[in-house]
C-alpha positions as CSV (number, residue, x, y, z in Angstrom):
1,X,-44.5,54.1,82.4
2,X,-46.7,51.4,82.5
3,X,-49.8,51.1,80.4
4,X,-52.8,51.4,82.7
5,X,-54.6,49.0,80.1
6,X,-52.2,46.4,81.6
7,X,-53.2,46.3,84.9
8,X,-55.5,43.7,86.1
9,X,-55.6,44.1,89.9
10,X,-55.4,46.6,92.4
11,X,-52.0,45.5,93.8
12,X,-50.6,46.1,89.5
13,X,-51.9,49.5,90.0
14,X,-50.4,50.1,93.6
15,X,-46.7,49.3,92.6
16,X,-46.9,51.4,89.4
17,X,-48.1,54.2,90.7
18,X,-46.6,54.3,94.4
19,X,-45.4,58.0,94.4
20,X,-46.9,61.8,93.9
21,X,-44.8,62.0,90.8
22,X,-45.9,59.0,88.8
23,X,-49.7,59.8,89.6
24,X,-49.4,63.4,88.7
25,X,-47.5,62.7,85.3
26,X,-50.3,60.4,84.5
27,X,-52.9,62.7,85.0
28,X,-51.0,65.1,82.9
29,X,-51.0,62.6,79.9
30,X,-55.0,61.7,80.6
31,X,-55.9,65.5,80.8
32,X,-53.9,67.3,78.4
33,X,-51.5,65.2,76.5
34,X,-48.3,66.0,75.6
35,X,-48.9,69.5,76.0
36,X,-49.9,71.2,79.3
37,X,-52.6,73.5,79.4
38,X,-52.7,76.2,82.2
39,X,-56.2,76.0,84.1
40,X,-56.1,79.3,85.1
41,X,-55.7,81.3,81.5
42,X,-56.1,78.3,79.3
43,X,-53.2,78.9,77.4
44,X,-50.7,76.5,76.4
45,X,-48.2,78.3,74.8
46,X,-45.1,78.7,77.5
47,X,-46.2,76.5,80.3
48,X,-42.9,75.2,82.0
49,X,-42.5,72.0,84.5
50,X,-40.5,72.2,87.5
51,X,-38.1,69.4,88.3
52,X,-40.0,67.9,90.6
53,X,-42.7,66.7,87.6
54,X,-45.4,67.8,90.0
55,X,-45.4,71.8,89.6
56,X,-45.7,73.7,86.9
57,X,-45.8,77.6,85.6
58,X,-47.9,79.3,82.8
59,X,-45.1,81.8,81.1
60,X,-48.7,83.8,80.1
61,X,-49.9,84.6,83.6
62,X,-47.1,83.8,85.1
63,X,-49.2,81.3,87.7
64,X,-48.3,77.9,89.3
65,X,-50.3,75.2,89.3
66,X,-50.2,71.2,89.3
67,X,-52.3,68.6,87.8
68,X,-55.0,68.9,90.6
69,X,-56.0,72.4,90.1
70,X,-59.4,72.4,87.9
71,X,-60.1,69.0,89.2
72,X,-62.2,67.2,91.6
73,X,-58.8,66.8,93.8
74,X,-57.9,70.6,94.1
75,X,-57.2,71.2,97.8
76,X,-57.1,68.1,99.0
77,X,-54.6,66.8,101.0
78,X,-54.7,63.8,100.4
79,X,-52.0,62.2,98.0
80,X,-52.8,61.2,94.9
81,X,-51.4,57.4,95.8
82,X,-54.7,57.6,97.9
83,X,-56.8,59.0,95.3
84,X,-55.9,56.4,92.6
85,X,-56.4,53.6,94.9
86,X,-59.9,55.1,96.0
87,X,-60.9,55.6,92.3
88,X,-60.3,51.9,91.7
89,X,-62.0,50.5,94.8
90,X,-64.6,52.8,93.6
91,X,-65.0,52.2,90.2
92,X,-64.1,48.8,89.7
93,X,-65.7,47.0,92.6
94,X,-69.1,45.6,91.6
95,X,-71.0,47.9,94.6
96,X,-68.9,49.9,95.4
97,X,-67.2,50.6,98.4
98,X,-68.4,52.4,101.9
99,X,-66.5,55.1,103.7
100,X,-65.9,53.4,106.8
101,X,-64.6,50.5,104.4
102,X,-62.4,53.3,102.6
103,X,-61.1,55.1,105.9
104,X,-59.8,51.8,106.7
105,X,-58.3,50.4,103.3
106,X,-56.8,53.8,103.0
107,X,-55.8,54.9,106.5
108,X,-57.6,58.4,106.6
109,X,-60.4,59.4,108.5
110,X,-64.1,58.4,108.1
111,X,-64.6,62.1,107.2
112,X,-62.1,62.3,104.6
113,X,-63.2,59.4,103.1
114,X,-67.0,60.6,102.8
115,X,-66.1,63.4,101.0
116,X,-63.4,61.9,98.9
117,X,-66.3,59.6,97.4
118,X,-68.5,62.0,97.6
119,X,-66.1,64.1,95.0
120,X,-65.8,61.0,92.9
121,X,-70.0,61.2,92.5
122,X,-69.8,64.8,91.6
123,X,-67.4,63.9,88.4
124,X,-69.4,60.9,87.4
125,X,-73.1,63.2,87.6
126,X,-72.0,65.9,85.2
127,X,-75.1,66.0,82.7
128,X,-72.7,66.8,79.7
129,X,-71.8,63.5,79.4
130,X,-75.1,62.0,78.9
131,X,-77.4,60.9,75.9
132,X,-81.1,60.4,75.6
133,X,-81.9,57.4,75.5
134,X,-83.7,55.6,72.3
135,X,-85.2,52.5,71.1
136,X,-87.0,50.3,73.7
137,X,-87.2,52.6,76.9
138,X,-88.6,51.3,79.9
139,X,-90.0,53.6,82.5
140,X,-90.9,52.6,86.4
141,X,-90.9,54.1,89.9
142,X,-89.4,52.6,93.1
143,X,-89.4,53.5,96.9
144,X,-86.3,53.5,98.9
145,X,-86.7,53.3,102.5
146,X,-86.8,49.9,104.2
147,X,-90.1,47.3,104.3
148,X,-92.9,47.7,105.8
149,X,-93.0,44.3,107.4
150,X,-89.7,45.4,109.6
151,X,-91.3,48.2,110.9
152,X,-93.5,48.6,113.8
153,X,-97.1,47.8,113.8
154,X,-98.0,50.9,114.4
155,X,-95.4,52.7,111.7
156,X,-96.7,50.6,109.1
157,X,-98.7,52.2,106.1
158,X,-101.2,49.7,105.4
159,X,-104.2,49.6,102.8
160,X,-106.8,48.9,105.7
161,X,-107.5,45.1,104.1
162,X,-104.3,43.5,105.2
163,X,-101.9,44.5,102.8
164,X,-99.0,47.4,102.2
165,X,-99.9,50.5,100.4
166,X,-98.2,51.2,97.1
167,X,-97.3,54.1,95.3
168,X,-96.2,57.2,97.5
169,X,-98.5,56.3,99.8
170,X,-95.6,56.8,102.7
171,X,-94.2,59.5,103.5
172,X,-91.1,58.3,105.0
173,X,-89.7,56.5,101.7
174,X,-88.3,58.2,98.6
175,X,-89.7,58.1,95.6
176,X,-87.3,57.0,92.5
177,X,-88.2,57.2,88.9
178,X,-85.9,55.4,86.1
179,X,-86.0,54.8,82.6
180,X,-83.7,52.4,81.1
181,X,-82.8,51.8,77.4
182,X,-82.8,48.2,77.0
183,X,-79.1,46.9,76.2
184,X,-78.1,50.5,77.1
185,X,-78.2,53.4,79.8
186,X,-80.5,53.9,82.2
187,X,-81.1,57.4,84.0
188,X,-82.4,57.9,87.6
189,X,-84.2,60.6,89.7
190,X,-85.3,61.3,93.2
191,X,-88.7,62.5,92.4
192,X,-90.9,64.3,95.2
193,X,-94.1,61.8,94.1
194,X,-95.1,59.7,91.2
195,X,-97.6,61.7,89.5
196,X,-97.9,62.4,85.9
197,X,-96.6,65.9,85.8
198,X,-93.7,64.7,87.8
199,X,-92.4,62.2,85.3
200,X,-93.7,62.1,81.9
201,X,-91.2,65.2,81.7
202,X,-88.3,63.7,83.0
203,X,-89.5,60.8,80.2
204,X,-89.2,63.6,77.9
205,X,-86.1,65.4,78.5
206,X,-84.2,61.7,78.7
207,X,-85.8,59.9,75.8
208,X,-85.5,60.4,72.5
209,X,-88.6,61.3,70.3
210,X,-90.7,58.3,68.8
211,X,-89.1,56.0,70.8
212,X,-90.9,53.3,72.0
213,X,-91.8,53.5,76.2
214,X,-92.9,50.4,78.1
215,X,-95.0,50.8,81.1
216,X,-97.0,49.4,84.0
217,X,-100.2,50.4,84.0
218,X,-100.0,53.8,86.6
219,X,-102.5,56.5,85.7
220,X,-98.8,58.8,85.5
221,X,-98.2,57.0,82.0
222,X,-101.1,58.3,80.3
223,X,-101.1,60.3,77.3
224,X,-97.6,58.9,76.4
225,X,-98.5,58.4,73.0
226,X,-99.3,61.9,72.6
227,X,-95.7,63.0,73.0
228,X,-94.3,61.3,70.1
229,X,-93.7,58.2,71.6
230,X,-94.7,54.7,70.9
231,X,-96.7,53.6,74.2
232,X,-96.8,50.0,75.3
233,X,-98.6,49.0,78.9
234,X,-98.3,46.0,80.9
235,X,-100.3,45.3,83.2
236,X,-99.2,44.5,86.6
237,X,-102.3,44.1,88.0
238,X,-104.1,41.4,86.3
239,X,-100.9,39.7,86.6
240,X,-99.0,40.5,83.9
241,X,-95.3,40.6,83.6
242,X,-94.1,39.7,80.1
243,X,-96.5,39.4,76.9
244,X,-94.2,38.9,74.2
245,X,-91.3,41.7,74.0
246,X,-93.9,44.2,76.1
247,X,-92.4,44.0,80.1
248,X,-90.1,46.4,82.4
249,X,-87.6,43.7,83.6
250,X,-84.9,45.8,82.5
251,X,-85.6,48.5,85.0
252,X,-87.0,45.7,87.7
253,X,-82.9,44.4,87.4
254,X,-81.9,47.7,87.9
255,X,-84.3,48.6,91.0
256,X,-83.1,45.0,92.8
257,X,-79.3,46.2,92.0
258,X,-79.6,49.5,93.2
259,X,-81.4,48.5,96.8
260,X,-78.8,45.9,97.2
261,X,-76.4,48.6,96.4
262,X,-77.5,50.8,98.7
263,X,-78.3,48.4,101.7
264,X,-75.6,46.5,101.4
265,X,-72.8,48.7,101.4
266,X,-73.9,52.0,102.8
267,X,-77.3,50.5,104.7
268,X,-78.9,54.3,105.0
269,X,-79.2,57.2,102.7
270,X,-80.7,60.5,103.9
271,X,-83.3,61.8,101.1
272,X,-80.8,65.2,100.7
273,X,-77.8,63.2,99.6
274,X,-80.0,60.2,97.8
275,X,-79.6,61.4,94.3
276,X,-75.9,61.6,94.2
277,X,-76.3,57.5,95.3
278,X,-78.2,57.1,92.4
279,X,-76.0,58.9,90.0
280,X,-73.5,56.4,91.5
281,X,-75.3,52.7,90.9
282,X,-76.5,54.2,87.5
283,X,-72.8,55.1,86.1
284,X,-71.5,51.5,87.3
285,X,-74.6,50.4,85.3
286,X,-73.8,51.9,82.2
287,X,-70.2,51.1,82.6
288,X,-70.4,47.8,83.4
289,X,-69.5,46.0,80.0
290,X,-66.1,48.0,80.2
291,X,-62.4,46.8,81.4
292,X,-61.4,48.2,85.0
293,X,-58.8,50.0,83.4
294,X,-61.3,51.9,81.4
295,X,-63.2,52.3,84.2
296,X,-60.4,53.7,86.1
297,X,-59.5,56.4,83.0
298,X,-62.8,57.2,82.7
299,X,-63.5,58.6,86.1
300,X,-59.8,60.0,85.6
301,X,-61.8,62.0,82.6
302,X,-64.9,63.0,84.6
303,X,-62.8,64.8,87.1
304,X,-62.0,67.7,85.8
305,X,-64.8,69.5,86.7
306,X,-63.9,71.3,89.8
307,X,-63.4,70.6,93.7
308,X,-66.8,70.3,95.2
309,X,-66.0,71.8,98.9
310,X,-67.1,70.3,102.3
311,X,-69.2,72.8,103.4
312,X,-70.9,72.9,100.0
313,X,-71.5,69.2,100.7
314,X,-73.5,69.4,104.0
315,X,-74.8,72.8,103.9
């Protein structure tokens, strides 16, 4: 079989792996090796493959099962062809791609296609595979939600002299709280409002002791210091934006990426599935030095971690 490190377009990838067969050997090889392992028991020790290359049975428990069982494509019946060209328009396109997009590229419903991506977020989310963050960490807030110059007059939430409020002042956006290790990861949260007891503990569960943490000047980032960090402020408000290596650009690139993201491609996100959007832009973030092909093993890697069901999705 070809070497997925090989492939350097989506049409390499296509004519490789064109049947059920192909795809579900290659899984095999990503997930366990050489050596099967059955999902239900776990064992490895007699675990027989049909002639087909798709099936196989645990000589333990004496259960079938194929490569999808365990995985975020259990149940689904769409065919893994599909799946493999979803995970590269996913992965490897700079934004992304939409579900309407999808139904179409792919020839499957607009439903189907929501959910499939909607599996592929639920791999890429799982918490075990992130770090805390450490060495210059900047920390900011953001509102998602549309301007308040293209609203109506009388929808707008104004500070009575002329200008837009700021900070969580309406209630119709969502509030978004990042921090972003400079030349590293960033992690991102819908947050309920910008307060301090809101996010100075997201700050600490993400970042790593004595770090240093750069900040605007928002009452939420006080007492910083007293947390074992190293505090620096910069302050927005007199104008401020870079004073030698003291500024939150990093996470100002990140904010402008995700809202073109998100307005670009999917135009709307409700606030109940906004987080998993975010979990989205910030893995392509802190994947984005990688090859495609690595990109394209790596969500193969971040699947196994169960089928996330439909009406789990929009209960």
């Amino acid at each position: 079989m070809k070497n997925i490190e090989d492939f350097n377009s989506l049409i390499d990838l296509l004519t490789t792996f064109n049947t059920e067969e192909k795809c579900s050997q290659y899984i095999s090889l990503k997930r366990w090796g050489n050596k099967p392992i059955c999902p239900h028991c776990g064992k490895d020790e007699k675990v027989y493959i049909f002639s087909d290359n798709i099936y196989f049975k645990c000589g333990i428990c004496r259960k079938k099962f194929t490569v999808r069982v365990g995985t975020i494509f259990e149940d689904s019946k769409i065919p893994l062809t599909k799946w493999f060209a979803a995970i590269y328009l996913f992965s490897c396109r700079s934004k992304g791609v939409s579900s309407l997009q999808l139904s179409k590229d792919l020839k499957i419903t607009q439903k189907s296609a929501w959910h499939l991506l909607h599996r592929l977020r639920y791999g890429m989310a799982n918490p075990a595979y992130k770090k805390p963050l450490s060495n210059i960490v900047e920390a900011d807030e953001t509102y998602i939600g549309g301007k308040e110059s293209n609203k109506h007059l009388s929808k707008r939430a104004t500070d009575g002299l002329g200008g837009y409020t700021g900070r969580s002042a309406n209630k119709d956006k969502a509030a978004v709280f990042g921090v972003v290790e400079r030349k590293g990861e960033v992690r991102v949260q819908h947050i309920q409002n910008a307060r301090k007891e809101v996010i100075q503990p997201i700050i600490i569960k993400n970042v790593k002791e004595f770090a240093r943490v750069i900040t605007d000047e928002w009452y939420g980032y006080q007492d910083l210091k007293s947390s074992s960090y190293t505090h620096d402020t910069i302050k927005h408000a007199l104008k401020q934006y870079v004073v030698g290596d003291i500024h939150t650009n990093t996470i100002e690139n990140f904010w402008s990426n995700l809202k073109r993201n998100i307005f670009g491609v999917y135009h709307f996100t409700s606030k109940k599935h906004l987080q998993k959007y975010l979990e989205e832009v910030a893995y392509r973030f802190n994947n984005r030095t990688i090859k495609d092909s690595e990109k394209f093993n790596l969500v193969l890697r971040h699947s196994n971690v169960g089928r996330l069901k439909y009406k789990t999705l929009i209960k």
